[in-house]
Steps between C-alpha positions, in 0.01 A plus 500: 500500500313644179282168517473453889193665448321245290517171765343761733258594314352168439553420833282785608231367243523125647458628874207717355322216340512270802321753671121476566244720302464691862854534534481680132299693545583622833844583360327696208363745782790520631700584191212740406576716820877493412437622154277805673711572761826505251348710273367703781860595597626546157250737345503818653106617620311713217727359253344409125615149584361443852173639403474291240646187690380535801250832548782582727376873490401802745197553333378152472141392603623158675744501806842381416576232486124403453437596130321352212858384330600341815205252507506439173866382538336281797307341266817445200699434723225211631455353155878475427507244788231318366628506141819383648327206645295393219851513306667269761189282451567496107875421519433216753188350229774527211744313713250194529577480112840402569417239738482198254202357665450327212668321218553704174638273245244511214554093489362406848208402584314522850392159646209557773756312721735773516237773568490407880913622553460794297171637696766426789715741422282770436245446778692754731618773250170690529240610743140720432691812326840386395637198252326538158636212318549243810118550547428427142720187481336401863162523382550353151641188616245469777258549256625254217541266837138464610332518083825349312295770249731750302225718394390534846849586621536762224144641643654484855822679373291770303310589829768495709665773290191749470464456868878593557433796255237602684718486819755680342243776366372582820840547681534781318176646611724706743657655322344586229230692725861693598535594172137672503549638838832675421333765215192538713711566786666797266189620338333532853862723552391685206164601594582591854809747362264671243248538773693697741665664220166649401395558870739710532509763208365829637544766272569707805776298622657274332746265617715391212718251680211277652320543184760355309579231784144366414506481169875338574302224649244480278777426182725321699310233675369420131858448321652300798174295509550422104844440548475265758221304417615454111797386663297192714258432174821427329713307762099353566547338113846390517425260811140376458651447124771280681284320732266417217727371297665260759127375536494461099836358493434245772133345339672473166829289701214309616296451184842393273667290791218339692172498355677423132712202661227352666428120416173374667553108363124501392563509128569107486 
């Protein structure tokens, strides 16, 4: 019973990673209103915590449950979907690895006759965004196929991978805007809580409380917005990391099992 919890647990992950990128993400948003409406229930209103959390306040600017914090969680909350994604993606590309599409005995050598039933196999194992290393076998050997040229297969292989990296680089275009928009999103807080902070000191009549619930906003937008978004920078480096190195990984398969073995018969 103590370990019942670990088969489920990678069974959740499994069913989660043959989900689509929609899918995801649409269970992200979800999870993000859970996580507000828990906490909602659990901090009591014009508590320390919930103003900080959530600007759950009766002195804030915003209408509950409409406050800065909130959309900024829409927007974590968003990017942990994606970065969950883009980690599924990774996992999958370092599974090719274990594929043996090729041989890897340091003693055999590839005969252009045998190029035809490898590209077989690997012909279906990627499409336009996914299968790193079945692409660069596929167009390596279709390559060596038409030229019988190893230089101009290692030229093919070379492009092949800074296009991929390319790919790669822009799928994270997402979220790293996120990232941005997350601190701007709390600075903006900032300036609006200072604002009506100073609109309302009158030296006549002061109101202490809403004074102090704009300057509330004003700090605490700011240190969730750091929080969170050195959170996603750091998560943001640990997959694109991943993903990059299943690309690296994959071309240097290629380069020691393929384009080393290769025998074009012309040196006779």
């Amino acid at each position: 019973m103590t370990q019942g919890w670990k088969p489920r647990v990678l069974g959740l992950v499994a069913y989660l990673a043959s989900l689509s990128r929609s899918s995801v993400l649409g269970l992200a948003l979800a999870l993000c209103c859970l996580w507000v409406a828990v906490f909602t229930l659990l901090l009591s209103k014009d508590s320390e915590a919930a103003k900080l959390l959530l600007d759950y306040s009766s002195y804030s600017i915003f209408p509950y449950p409409f406050t800065i914090q909130n959309l900024m969680y829409l927007f974590f909350f968003f990017c942990l979907g994606d970065l969950f994604v883009r980690w599924v993606v990774a996992q999958r590309e370092l599974g090719y690895l274990q594929q043996a599409y090729l041989p890897e005995d340091d003693e055999v050598v590839l005969q252009p006759a045998e190029l035809g039933s490898i590209r077989e196999r690997v012909i279906d194992h990627y499409d336009a965004e996914n299968g790193f290393l079945p692409r660069l076998i596929d167009q390596s050997i279709l390559q060596f196929q038409t030229s019988r040229s190893v230089d101009q297969t290692v030229s093919v292989l070379n492009s092949t991978l800074e296009l991929i990296m390319h790919r790669v680089d822009l799928r994270y275009s997402a979220i790293r805007y996120v990232v941005w928009v997350i601190p701007t999103i709390g600075f903006i807080g900032t300036v609006v809580g200072i604002s009506r902070s100073l609109i309302l000191i009158d030296p006549g009549k002061m109101d202490l409380p809403a004074i102090t619930g704009g300057l509330a906003i004003a700090f605490y937008t700011t240190i969730m917005a750091l929080v969170l978004s050195a959170v996603l920078v750091f998560l943001l480096h640990v997959v694109q990391k991943s993903e990059e190195m299943a690309l690296n990984q994959a071309g240097d398969y290629c380069l020691k099992n393929l384009i080393n073995r290769l025998y074009s018969g012309s040196a006779g």
